[in-house]
C-alpha positions in Angstrom: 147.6 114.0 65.6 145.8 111.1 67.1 148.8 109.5 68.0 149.5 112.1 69.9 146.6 112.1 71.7 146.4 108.8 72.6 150.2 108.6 73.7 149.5 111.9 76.1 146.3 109.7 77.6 148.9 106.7 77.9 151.4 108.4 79.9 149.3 110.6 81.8 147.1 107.3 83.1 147.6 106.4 86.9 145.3 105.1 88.8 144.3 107.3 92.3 142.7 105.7 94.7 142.0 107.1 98.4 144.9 110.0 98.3 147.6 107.8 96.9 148.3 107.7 93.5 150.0 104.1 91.5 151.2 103.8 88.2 152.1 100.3 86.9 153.0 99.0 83.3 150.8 96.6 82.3 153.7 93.5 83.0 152.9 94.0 86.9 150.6 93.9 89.1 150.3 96.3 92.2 149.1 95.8 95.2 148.9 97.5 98.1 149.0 95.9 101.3 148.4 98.7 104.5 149.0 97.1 107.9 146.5 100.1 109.8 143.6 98.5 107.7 142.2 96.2 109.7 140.5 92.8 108.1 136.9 92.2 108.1 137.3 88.3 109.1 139.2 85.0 108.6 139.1 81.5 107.4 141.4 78.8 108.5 141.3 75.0 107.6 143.2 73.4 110.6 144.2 70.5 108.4 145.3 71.4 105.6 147.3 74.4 107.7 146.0 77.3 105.1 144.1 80.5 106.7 142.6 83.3 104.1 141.6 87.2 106.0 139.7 89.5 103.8 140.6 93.5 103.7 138.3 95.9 102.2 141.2 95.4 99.0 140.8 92.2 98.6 142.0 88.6 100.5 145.1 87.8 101.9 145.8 83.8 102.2 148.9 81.5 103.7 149.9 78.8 105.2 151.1 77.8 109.0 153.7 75.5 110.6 154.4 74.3 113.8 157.7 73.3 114.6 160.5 73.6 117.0 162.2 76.7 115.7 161.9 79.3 118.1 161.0 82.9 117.6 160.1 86.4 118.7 155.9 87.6 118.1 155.9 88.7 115.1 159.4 88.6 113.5 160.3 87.2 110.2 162.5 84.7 109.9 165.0 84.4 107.2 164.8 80.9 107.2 162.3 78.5 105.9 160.1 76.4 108.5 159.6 73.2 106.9 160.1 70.9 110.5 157.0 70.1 111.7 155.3 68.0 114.8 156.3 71.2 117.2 154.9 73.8 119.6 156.2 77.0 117.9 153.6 78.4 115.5 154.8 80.2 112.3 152.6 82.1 109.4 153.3 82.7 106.2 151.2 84.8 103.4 150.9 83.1 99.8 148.5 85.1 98.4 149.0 88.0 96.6 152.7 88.3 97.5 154.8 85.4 99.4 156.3 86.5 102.7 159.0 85.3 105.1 157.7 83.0 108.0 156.4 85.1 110.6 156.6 84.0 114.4 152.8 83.9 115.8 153.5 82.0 119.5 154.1 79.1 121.0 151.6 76.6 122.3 151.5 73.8 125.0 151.3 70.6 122.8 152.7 70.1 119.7 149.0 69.3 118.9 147.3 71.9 120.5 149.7 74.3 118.1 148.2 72.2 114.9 144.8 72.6 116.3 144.9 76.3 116.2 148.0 78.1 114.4 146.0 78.5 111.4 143.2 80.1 113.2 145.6 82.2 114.7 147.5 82.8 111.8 144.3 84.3 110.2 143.0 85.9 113.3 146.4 88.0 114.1 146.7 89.1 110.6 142.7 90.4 110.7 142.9 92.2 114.3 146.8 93.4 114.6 148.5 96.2 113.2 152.0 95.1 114.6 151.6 91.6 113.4 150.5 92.5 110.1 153.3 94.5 109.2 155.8 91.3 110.4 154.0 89.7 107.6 153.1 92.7 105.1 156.8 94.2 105.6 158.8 90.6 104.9 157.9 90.4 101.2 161.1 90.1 99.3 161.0 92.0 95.7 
């Protein structure tokens, strides 16, 4: 009878959480990444190219590029932007899912785009609904 008990509890155990409801197997992790929440703030480390924005659910992080490659705001590119030494800025989430490159703008300088396409990287993904789901909505499965 215990069995029984504890295999109802098992199946019947989901997780609800602010009117949606998630169920995941314990080889997965879920996460939930909602493009109308808007972050609290941003990091960026100009340098190293890596900017982190923290949600109410938890941080977001990824990396930036400047390049050549041209682009339209906010659409993912299918291919990887590994050029660099250019004035189009791209942005990339690492962290907790891996995204395509998302186009952020393009700059004046190839360094004034180093200076700041990680700030802005950050920054877009904190403050815009449209650019967050360029980044949210390119995760591959």
């Amino acid at each position: 009878m215990n069995k029984y008990i504890l295999l109802l509890a098992g199946i019947f155990f989901c997780g609800a959480a602010n009117a949606s409801v998630m169920c995941s197997s314990s080889d997965y992790v879920t996460v939930v990444l909602d493009p109308y929440v808007q972050g609290t703030t941003y990091t960026y480390n100009a340098a190293a190219m890596t900017w982190t924005t923290v949600f109410p659910y938890g941080n977001v992080s990824g990396v930036a590029v400047c390049n050549d490659t041209s682009g339209s705001w906010g659409v993912a590119s299918n291919a990887e932007q590994y050029e660099t030494g250019g004035v189009q800025c791209w942005c990339k989430m690492t962290h907790p899912a891996v995204s395509r490159w998302v186009f952020r703008a393009s700059h004046s300088s190839a360094s004034d785009c180093a200076d700041s396409c990680a700030a802005r990287c950050g920054g877009y993904v904190q403050f815009y609904s449209a650019f967050r789901s360029g980044v949210f909505g390119s995760v591959a499965p």
